[in-house]
C-alpha positions as CSV (number, residue, x, y, z in Angstrom):
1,X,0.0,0.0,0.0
2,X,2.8,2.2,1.1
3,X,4.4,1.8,-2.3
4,X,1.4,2.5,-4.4
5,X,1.2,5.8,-2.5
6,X,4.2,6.6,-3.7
7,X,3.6,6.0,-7.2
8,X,0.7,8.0,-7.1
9,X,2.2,10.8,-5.4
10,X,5.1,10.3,-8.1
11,X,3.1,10.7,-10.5
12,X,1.1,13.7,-9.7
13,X,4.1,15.4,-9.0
14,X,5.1,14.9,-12.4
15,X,1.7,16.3,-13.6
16,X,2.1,19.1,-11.2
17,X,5.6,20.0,-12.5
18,X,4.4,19.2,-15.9
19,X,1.7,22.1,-15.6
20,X,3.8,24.8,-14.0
21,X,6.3,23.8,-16.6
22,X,4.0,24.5,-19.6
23,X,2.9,27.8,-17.4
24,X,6.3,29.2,-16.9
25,X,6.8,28.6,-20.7
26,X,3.9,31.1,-21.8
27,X,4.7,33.4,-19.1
28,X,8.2,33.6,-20.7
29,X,6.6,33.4,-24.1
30,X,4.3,36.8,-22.6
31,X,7.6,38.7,-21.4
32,X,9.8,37.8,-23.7
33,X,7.3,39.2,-26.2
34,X,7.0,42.5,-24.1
35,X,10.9,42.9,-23.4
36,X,11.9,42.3,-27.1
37,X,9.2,45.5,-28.1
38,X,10.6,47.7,-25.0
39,X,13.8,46.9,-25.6
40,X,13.7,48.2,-29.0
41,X,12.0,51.0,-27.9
42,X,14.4,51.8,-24.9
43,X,17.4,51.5,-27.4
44,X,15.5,53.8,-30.2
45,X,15.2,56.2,-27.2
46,X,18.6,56.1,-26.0
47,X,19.7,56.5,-29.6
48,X,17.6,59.3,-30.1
49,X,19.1,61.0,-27.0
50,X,22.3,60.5,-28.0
């Protein structure tokens, strides 16, 4: 019994990690989006300052 716990507890922690995973991949997908078009804008401006 005490192994099938585990296994199941295994497991879900692999779904659990699974799903955070996929969520911490569109979060970056989100910023990275957002940093790449203020970047580009930050480095226009500093440009343009210059």
């Amino acid at each position: 019994m005490f192994g099938e716990m585990k296994k199941v507890l295994k497991n879900e922690d692999a779904f659990e990690i699974l799903e955070t995973y996929e969520s911490y991949l569109a979060i970056g997908a989100i910023f990275n989006t957002f940093t790449k078009s203020s970047d580009s804008m930050i480095q226009r401006n500093f440009w343009r300052n210059k």
